[in-house]
C-alpha positions as CSV (number, residue, x, y, z in Angstrom):
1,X,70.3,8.3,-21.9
2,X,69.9,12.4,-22.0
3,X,72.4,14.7,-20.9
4,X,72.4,18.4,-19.4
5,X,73.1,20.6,-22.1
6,X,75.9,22.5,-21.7
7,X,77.1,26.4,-22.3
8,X,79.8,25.3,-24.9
9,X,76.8,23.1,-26.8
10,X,74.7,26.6,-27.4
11,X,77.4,28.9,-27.9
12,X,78.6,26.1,-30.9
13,X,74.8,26.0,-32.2
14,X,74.8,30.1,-32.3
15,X,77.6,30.1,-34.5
16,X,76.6,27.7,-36.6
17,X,73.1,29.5,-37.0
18,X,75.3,32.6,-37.8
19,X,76.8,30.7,-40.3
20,X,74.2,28.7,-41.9
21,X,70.7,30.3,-40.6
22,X,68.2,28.3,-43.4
23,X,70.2,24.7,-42.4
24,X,69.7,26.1,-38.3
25,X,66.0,26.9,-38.7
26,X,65.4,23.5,-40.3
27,X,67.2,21.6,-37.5
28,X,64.9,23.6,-35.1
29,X,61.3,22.7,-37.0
30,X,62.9,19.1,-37.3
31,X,63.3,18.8,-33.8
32,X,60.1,20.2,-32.3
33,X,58.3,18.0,-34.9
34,X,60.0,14.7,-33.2
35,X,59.0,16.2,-30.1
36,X,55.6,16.3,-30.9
37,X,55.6,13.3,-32.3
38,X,56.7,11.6,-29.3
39,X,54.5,13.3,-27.3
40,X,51.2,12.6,-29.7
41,X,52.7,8.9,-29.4
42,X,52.6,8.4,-26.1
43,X,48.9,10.1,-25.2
44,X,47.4,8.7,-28.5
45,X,48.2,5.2,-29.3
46,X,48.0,4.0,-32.5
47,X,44.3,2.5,-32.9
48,X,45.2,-0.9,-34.2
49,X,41.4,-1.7,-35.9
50,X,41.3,-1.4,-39.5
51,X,38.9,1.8,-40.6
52,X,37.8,0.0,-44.0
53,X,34.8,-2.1,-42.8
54,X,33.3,-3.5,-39.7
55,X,34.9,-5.3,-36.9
56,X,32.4,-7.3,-34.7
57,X,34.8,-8.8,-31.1
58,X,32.8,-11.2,-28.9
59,X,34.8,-10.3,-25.9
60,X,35.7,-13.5,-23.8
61,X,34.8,-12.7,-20.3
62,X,34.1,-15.8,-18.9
63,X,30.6,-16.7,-18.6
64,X,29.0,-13.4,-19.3
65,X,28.7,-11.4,-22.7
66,X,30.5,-8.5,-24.2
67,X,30.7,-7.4,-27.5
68,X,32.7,-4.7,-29.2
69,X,31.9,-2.9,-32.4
70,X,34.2,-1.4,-34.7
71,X,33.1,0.6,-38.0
72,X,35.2,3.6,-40.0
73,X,36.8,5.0,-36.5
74,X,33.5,4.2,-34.3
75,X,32.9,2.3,-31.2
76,X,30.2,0.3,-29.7
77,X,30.4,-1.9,-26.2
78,X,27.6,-4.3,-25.6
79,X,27.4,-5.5,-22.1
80,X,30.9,-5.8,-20.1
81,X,30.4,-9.5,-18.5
82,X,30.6,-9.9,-14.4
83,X,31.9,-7.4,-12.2
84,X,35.1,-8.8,-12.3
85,X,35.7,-8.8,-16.4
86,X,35.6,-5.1,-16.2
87,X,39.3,-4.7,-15.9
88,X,39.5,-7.9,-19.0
89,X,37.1,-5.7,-21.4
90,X,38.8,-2.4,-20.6
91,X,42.1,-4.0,-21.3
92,X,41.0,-5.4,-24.5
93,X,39.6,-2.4,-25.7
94,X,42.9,-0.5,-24.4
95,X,44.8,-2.6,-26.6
96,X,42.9,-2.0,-29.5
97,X,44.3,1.5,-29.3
98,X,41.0,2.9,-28.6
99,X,40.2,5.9,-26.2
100,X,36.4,6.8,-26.7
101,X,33.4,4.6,-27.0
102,X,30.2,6.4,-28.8
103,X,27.8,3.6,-27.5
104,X,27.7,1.4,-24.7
105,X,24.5,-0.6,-24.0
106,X,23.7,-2.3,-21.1
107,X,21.3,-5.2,-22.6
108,X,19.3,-5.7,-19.2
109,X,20.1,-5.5,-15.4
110,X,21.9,-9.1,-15.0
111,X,25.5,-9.1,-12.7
112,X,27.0,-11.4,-16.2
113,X,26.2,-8.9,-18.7
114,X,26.3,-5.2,-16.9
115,X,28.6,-6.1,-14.0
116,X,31.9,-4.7,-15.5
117,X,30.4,-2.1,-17.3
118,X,30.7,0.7,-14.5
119,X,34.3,0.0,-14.8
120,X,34.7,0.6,-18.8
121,X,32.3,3.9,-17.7
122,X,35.6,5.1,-15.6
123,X,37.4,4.3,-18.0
124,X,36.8,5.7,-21.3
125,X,35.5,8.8,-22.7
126,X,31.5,7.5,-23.5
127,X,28.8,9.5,-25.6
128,X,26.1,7.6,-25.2
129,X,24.6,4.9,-22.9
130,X,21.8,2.7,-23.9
131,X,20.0,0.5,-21.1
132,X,16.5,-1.6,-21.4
133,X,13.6,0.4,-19.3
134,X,12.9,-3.0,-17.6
135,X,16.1,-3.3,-16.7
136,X,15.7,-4.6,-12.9
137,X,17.6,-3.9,-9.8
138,X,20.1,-6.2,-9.4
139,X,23.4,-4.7,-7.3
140,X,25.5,-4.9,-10.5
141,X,23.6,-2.9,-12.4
142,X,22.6,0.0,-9.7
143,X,25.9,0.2,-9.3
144,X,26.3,1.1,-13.3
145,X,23.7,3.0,-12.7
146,X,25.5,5.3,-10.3
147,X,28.5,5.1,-12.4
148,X,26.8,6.5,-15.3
149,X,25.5,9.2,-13.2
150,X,28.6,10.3,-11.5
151,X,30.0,10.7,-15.3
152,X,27.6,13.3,-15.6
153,X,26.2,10.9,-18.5
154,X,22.3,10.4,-19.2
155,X,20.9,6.6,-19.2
156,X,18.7,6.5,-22.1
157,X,15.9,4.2,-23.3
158,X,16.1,3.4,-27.0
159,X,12.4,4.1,-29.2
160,X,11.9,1.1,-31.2
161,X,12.5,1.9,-35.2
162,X,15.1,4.6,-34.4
163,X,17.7,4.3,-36.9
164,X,21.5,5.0,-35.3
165,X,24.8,5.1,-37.4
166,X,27.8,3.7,-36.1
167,X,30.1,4.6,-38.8
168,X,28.8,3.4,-41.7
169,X,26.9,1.0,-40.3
170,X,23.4,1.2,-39.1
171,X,21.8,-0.1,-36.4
172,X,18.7,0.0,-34.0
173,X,16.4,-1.9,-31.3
174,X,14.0,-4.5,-31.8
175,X,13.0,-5.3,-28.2
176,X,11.9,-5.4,-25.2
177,X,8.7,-5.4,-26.6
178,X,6.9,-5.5,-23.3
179,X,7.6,-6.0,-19.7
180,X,8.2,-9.3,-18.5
181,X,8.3,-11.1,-15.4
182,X,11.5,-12.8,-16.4
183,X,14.5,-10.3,-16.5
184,X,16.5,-12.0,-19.9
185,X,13.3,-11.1,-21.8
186,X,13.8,-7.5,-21.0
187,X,16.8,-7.5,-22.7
188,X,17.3,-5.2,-25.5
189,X,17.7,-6.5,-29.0
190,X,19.7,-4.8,-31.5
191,X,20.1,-5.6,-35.2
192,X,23.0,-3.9,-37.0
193,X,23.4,-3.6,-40.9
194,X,26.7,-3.1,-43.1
195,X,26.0,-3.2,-46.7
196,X,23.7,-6.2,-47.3
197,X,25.6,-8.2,-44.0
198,X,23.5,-8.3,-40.8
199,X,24.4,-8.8,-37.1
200,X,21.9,-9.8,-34.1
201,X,22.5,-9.0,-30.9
202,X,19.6,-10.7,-28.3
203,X,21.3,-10.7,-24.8
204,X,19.6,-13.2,-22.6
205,X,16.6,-13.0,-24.4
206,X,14.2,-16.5,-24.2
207,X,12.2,-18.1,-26.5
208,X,9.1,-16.6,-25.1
209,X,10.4,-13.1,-26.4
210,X,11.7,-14.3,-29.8
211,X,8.3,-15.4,-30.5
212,X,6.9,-12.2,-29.8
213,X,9.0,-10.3,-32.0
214,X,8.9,-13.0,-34.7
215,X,4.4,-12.0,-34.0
216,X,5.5,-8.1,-34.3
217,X,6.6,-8.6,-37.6
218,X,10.4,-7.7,-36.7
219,X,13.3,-7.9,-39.3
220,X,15.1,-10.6,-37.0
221,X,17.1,-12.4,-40.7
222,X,20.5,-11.9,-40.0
223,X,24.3,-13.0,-41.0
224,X,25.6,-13.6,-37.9
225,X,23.5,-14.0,-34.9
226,X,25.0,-13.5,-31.0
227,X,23.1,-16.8,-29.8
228,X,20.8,-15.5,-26.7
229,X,21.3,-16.6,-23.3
230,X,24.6,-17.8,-23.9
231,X,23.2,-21.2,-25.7
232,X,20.9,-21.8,-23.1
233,X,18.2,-24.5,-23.7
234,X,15.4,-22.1,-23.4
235,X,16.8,-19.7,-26.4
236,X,17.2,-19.6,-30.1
237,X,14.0,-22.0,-30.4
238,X,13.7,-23.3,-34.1
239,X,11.4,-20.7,-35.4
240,X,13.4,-17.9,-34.6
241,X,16.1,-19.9,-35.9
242,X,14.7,-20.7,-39.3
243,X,13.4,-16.9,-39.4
244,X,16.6,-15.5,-38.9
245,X,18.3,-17.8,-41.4
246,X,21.7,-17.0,-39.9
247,X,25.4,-18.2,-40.8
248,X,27.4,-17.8,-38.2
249,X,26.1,-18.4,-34.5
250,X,28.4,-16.8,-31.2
251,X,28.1,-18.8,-28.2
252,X,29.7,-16.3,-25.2
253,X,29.9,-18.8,-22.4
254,X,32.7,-19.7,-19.8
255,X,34.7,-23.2,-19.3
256,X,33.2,-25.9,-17.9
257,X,30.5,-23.3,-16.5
258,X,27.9,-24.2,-13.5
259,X,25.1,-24.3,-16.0
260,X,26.2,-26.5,-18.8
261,X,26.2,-23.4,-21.3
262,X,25.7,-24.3,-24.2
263,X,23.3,-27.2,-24.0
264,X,23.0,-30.1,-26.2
265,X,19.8,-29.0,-26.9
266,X,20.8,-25.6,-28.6
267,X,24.0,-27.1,-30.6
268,X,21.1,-29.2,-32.1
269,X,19.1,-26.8,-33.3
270,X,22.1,-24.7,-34.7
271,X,23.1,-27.6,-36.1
272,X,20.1,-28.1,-37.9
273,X,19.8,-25.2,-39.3
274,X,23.2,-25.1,-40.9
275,X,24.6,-22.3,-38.5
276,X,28.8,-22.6,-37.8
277,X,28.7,-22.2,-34.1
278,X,31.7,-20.4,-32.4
279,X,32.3,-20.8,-28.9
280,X,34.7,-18.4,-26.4
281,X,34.6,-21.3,-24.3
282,X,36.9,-23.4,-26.3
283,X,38.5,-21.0,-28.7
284,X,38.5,-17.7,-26.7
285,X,37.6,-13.7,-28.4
286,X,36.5,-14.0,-31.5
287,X,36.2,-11.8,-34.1
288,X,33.9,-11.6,-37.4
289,X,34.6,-9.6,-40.4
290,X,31.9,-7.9,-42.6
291,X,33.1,-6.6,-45.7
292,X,29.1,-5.3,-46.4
293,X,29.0,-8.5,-48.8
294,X,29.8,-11.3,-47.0
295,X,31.1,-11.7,-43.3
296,X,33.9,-14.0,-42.5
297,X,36.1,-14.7,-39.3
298,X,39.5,-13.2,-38.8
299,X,42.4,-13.6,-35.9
300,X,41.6,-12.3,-32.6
């Protein structure tokens, strides 16, 4: 509890400055030190992800996607889940001790995966913003849209081949490759590479556009792949399975969801091809560790 400080407490101090001015000036740098510190402490709080290596969270959000990437002191959101998750991913985030997001990317124009995003856009200081130029205009995502403009923040279109660092990690975008008539194949595709570990992010993307990017000759092999369409029967078809060769497979669906996410279908396929499947459905936010040499799962 602080008390008013009185006359008798300063006229004490002065003498004892008199007295003793080297052990008075040392009290007086001690104490405005603790006051800064307290002060730093409260606006800055301590940013809890590790800085050595890279930090992949698949954000639960119900039945939705969101994914937050952590390398050396940087920050990446993917998608933000419905409308409603917003205040969940902004939370998360917050308690990650993290104040300023370099990327966000909006994969394509669907309520599940851009809904809460306008909310992390309030929220958070953002450099860049990343959205598919087919990106549609559902409600969720003109609202973003608006958002992203009233933060005095540009929407940009990524060019396919464009190399961009997030930390030490780099990353870029595989896809769309083309307009489509279905919305989930408009989502952007991004690959990210630590070291000799690779991540896949494909959105809601269907096996109609994972064909066409296995055609294009794209780099899809990767170590851990976010499994499209939240494990929907018309994604991660066995060719792009057994081209991307990966090890670890991130279902983002919610409980005991209207659609039956995943289908049997898919967890036979992954199963085929030898990938361990995580699910937020049954075991919540998950988080995968890459070291650059080998990626492995640590506690949420």
């Amino acid at each position: 509890m602080s008390r008013k400080v009185r006359k008798s407490d300063v006229n004490k101090f002065a003498r004892f400055a008199k007295k003793y001015p080297l052990a008075a000036i040392a009290l007086v740098v001690i104490a405005v030190a603790v006051l800064l510190f307290q002060r730093m402490s409260d606006n800055n709080p301590t940013v809890t992800v590790p800085m050595d290596g890279l930090y992949v969270h698949y954000i639960d959000v119900g039945q939705g996607d969101s994914e937050l990437l952590c390398c050396n002191g940087q920050y990446m959101l993917i998608d933000a889940g419905v409308p409603s998750a917003g205040d969940t991913v902004v939370e998360y985030i917050r308690d990650l001790g993290i104040k300023k997001l370099d990327y966000v990317v909006c994969t394509h124009g669907h309520a599940d995966h851009c809904g809460g995003l306008d909310t992390v856009v309030e929220s958070f200081d953002v450099d860049t913003v990343f959205t598919s130029s087919y990106a549609g205009d559902a409600a969720a995502y003109l609202h973003f849209v608006d958002t992203v403009e009233s933060a005095q923040l540009t929407l940009e279109v990524p060019e396919q081949g464009v190399k961009y660092s997030l930390g030490d990690a780099k990353f870029e975008f595989l896809g769309p490759l083309s307009d489509h008539k279905n919305v989930n194949d408009d989502s952007l595709v991004l690959r990210l590479d630590y070291g000799d570990t690779s991540f896949l992010f494909t959105g809601d993307m269907t096996a109609k556009a994972e064909k066409e990017l296995i055609e294009d000759g794209a780099d899809i092999k990767c170590d851990v792949l976010k499994v499209g369409h939240h494990g929907s029967s018309g994604s991660s078809c066995y060719q792009f399975l057994y081209e991307a060769e990966p090890k670890i497979g991130v279902i983002s669906c919610g409980k005991d969801n209207d659609y039956g996410h995943p289908h049997e279908e898919t967890l036979s396929r992954l199963s085929d091809a030898g990938v361990t499947v995580y699910r937020t459905d049954l075991e919540g936010s998950i988080v995968i560790f890459s070291d650059g040499m080998k990626v492995e799962r640590r506690a949420a």
